[in-house]
N, C-alpha and C positions, 0 to 999 in steps of 0.2 A: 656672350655679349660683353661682359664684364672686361675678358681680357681682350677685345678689340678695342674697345673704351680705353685702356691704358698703352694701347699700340699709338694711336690716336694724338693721346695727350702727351707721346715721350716727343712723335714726330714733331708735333705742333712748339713742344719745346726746342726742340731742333732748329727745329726753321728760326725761331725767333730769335736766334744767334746769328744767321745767315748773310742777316743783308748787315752788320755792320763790319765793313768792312777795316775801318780807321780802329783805332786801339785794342787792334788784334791781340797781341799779348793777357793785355789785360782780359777780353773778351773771352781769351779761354782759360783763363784762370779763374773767371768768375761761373763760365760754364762746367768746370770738372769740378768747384767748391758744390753749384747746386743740385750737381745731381746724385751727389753724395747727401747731401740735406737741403729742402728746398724753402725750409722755414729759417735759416740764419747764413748768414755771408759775413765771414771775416775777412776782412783785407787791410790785416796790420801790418802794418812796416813795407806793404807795395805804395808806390809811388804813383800818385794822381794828379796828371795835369788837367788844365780846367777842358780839354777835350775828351780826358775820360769819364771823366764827370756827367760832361753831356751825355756821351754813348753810354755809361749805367745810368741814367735815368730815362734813357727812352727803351729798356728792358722791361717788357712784358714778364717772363720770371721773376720780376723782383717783386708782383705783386701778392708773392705768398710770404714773403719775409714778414718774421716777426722782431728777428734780430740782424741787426746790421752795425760791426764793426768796420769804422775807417781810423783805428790812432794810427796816430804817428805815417799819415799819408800824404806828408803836405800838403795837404787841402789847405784852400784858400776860401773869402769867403764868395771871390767868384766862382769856384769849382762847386758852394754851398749853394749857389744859388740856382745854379741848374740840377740840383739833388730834388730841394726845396720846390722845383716848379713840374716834378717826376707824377705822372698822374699814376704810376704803379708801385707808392709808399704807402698810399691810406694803413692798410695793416699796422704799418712798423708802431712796436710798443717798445724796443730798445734800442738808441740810438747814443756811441760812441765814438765821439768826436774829439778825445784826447789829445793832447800834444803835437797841435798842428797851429796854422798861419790865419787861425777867424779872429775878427777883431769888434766891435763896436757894430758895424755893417752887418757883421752876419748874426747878432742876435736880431737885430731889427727884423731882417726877413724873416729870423725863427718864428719871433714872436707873432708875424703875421700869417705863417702858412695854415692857412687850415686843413691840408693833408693831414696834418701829425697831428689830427685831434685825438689819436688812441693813444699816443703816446705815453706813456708811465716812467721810461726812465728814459736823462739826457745827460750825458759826462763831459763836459765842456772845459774841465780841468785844461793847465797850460797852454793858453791860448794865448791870443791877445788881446783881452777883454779887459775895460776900465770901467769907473763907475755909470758914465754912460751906458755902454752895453747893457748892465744890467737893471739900468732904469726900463730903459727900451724893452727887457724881455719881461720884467716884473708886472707891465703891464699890460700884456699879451693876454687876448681873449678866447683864443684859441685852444692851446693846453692846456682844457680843462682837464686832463684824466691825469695828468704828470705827476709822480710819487716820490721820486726820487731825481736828487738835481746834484751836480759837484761841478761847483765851480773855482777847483783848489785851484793854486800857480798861479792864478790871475789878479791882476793890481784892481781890483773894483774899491777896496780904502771903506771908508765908515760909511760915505755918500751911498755906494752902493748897495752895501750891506741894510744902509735903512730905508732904502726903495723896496727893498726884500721884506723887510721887516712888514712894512706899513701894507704890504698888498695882496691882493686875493691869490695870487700865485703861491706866495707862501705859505698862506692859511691853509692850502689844501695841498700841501707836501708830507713828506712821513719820511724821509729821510733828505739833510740838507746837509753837505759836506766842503765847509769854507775855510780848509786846513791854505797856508801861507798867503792869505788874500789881503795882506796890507790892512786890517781891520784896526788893529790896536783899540787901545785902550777907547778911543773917542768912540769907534764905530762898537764897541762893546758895550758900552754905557747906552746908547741908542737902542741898540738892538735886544736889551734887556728891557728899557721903557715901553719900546712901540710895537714888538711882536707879538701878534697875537698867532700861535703857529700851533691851534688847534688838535690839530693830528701827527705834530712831529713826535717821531717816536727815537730818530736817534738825529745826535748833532754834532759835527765832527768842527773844532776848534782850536785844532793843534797850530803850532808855527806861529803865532799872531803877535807874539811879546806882547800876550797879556798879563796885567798886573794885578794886585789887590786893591787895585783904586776903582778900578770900573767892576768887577765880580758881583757887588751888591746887588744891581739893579736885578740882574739876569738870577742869582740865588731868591730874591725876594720874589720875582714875577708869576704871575696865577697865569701867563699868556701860554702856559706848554703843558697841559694836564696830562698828556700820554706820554710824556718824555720818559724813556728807558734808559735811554745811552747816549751817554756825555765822555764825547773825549776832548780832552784837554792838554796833552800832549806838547811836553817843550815850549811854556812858558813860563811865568815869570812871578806865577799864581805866591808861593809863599807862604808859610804859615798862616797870615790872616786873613790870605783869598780864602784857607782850606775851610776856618772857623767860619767864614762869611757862609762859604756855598755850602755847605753841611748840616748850615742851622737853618736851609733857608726852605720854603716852600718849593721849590724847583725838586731840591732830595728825595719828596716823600714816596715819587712810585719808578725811582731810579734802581738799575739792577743794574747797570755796567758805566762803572768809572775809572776814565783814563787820566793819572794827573802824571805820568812820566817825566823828568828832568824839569823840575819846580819850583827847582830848591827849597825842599821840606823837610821839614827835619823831626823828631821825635815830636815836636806840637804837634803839628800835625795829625799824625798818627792817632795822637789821645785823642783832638778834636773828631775825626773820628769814628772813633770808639763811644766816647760818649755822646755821641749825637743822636735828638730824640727824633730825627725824623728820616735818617738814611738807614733803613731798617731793612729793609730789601735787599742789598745786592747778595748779586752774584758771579761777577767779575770785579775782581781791584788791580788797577796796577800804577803800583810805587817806583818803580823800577827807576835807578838813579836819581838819589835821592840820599837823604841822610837820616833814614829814621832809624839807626839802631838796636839794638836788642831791647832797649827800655819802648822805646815804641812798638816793637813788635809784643812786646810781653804785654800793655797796654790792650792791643788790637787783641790777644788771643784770648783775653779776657773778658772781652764785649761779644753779648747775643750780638751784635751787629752783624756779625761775620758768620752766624748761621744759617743761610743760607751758601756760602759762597760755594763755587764750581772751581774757580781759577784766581789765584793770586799769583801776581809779581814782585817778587820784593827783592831784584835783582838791586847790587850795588847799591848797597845800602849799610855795609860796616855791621852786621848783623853777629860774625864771628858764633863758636859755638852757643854762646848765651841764646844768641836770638833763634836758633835750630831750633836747641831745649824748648823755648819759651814755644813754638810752635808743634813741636811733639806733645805740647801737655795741654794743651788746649782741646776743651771740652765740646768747642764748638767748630769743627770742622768734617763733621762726619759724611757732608755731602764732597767735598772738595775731590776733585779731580783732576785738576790741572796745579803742580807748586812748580813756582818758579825761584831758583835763589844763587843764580850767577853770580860770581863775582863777590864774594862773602866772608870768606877766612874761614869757613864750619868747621875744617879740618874732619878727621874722623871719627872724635866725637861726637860731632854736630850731625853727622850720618848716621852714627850710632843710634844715636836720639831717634833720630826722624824711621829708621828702619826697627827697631824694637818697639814704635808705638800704635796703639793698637785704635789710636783717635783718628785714623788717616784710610777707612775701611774702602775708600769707594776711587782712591788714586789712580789713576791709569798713565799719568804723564809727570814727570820729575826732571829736571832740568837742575845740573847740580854744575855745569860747565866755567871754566874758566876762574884762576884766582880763588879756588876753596880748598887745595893742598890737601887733594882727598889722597890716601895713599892706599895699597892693595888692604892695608884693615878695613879699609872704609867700605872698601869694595865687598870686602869677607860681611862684611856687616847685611849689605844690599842683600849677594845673595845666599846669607843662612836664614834674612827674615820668612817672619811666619804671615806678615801683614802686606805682603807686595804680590799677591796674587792676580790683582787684577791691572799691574803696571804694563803698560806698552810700549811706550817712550820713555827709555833710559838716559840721559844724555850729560855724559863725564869729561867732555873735550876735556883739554889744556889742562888735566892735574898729573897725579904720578903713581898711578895704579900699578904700572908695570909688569912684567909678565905675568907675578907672583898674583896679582888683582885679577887679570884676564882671564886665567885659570879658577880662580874664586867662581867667577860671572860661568864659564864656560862649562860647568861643574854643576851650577845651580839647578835644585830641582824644587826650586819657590818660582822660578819664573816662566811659567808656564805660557804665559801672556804676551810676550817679548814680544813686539814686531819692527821696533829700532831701537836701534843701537849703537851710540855714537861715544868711541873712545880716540879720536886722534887727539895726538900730541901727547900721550901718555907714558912716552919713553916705551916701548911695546917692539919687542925683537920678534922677529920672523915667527919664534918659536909660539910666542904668546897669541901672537895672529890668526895664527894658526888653530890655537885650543879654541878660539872662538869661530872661526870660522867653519869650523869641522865637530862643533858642539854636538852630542847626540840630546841634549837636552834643550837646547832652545831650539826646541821642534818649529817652531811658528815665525821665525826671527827672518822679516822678509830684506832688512837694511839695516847693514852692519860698514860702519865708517870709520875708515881706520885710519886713514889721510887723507 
């Protein structure tokens, strides 16, 4: 009985393709995606006119979807609105509407469908959404289940950002992602004052040219008790943002901070270090920037940084000092992830970090570009005794050369290898070769040589 029951329900899927006749293309592209999985439809980068639009929403299969991608389909927000009026979306809890043609108009109808009351997540990134639009969707009664929201690329400005702020929409998000939204400083200082965002747990605020003028409100503010994860990425934040947001109450149950290209410099760094309230993390990243070997020597010297998993401190002038100063440091024994691009370490500074025995739980090392490692450096990686549990090796753009390659290809500390990236090494066939035909990096799934 069982398997006449699924003879039954393949036909009835059959049939349900049949009678549309118009956007045949499409039609069986959406029919060979479900019946390989009939809980998600990706349809990135196919082209949707507002007729196929119609014909996927009067699809009976679509009423098992849980996930339904459309980026980059130019959709329009007339093509959204015959999605929006589909009596076979109730389901949908993931809905990806990326970099396409909605504007103002089609949050309006989002905000009123109540199909998509399961919803949990909506990605409206590069759109064409202003601060209207997201007045219009802020106060939508409908999505109440909604978790996570990104409305990156789009000009919505401070206006919008404090319609966000101020509404039940926002209060009940857990993840809010307003990377290059025209916010600036004004709409920062707003949305520090007036959100109260409950359950947010990460909050993405790169791209904004924020400065140290508005930081206050948002480091001081009690409106984000669950907040984990702040990134801040590619602003304009500065050493007095850093001392602002670090001393501030927003810190105290943060575990992942993003201040990437800041321009911050060794202040920074100490600020901190001695900061009594960002005690927790466990992601940092500094990555271009200016903090120096004094700053880094600063950081290795703060419980702050014990817990951490992953640090960045790519481009940052660190040279072998700041290696040292991170080999000696007592407080990294969880860390997993170093990052330190672009540095000057030279082979020293590998030296350091490969003979210390503070770095037990490593798996992923990023040493690529501008650190003039040369094959000692490489000799150094692999005779360590402390790189047992590394993965991810990754030496682009220095000067290992064959002499290096043969080091790495030889190693029987690296047990763990599963990439490995040496291009631009100056690496002659011959050196290629010892690594690609290593009988010792038994596990080495990806090996990049160019």
């Amino acid at each position: 009985m069982a398997e006449a029951k699924d003879i039954d329900d393949s036909l009835e899927f059959l049939r349900s393709f049949e009678k549309h006749s118009e956007s045949q293309d499409l039609i069986t592209t959406v029919q060979n995606k479900l019946e390989k999985q009939k809980d998600r439809l990706e349809l990135c980068l196919e082209t949707l006119t507002e007729e196929d639009c119609k014909a996927l929403a009067d699809l009976e299969p679509l009423s098992r979807l849980a996930h339904l991608d459309l980026r980059e389909t130019g959709l329009t927000t007339a093509g959204l609105i015959h999605l929006l009026g589909s009596k076979y979306l109730s389901g949908l809890q993931h809905l990806k509407l990326d970099n396409n043609n909605i504007d103002d108009d089609g949050c309006f109808y989002l905000s009123k469908v109540s199909a998509f009351s399961n919803l949990t997540e909506l990605n409206l990134s590069a759109n064409e959404i202003g601060p209207l639009g997201i007045k219009l969707l802020s106060a939508s009664k409908t999505l109440t289940r909604l978790e996570t929201l990104d409305l990156s690329y789009n000009r919505i400005q401070s206006q919008g950002v404090q319609a966000l702020a101020e509404s039940n929409l926002g209060n009940q998000l857990t993840r809010l992602i307003l990377t290059d939204t025209g916010m600036g400083d004004a709409g920062l200082d707003q949305f520090g004052r007036k959100a109260s965002m409950q359950e947010l747990v990460t909050l993405e605020l790169s791209d904004n040219h924020l400065t140290d003028k508005a930081i206050g409100p948002l480091a001081r503010s009690s409106g984000f008790p669950k907040l984990k994860h702040l990134i801040l990425d590619n602003n304009h934040l500065g050493d007095d943002g850093v001392y602002e947001l670090v001393d501030g109450v927003l810190a105290e149950h943060l575990e992942e901070l993003r201040l990437k290209c800041n321009e911050l410099t060794t202040d920074s760094a100490i600020s901190i270090a001695k900061s009594g309230t960002l005690t927790g993390l466990k992601e940092l990243d500094l990555n271009n920037n200016d903090v120096r070997a004094e700053g880094t020597h600063a950081l290795c010297q703060s419980k702050n940084i014990q817990h951490l998993q992953s640090i960045d401190l790519g481009e940052n002038q660190l040279n072998t000092e700041g290696a040292q100063a991170l080999a000696k440091s007592p407080y990294l024994k969880n860390l997993k992830e170093l990052r330190l691009n672009d540095n000057n370490i030279g082979d020293a500074g590998v030296r350091a970090l490969a003979e210390s025995a503070n770095l037990p739980e490593l798996e992923s090392l990023y040493l690529e570009q501008g650190n003039w490692i040369k094959a000692e450096g490489a000799k150094a990686i692999a005779h360590s005794q402390h790189f047992s549990k590394l993965k991810t090796l990754v030496l682009g753009l220095n000067v290992i050369g064959d002499e290096g390659a043969r080091y790495l290809a030889e190693s029987k500390n690296l047990p763990g290898l599963v990439f490995l990236n040496v291009i631009g090494n100056k690496l002659t066939p011959s050196g290629e070769d010892a690594l690609r035909f290593s009988s010792h990096l038994k596990n080495l799934k990806t090996l990049e040589l160019v």
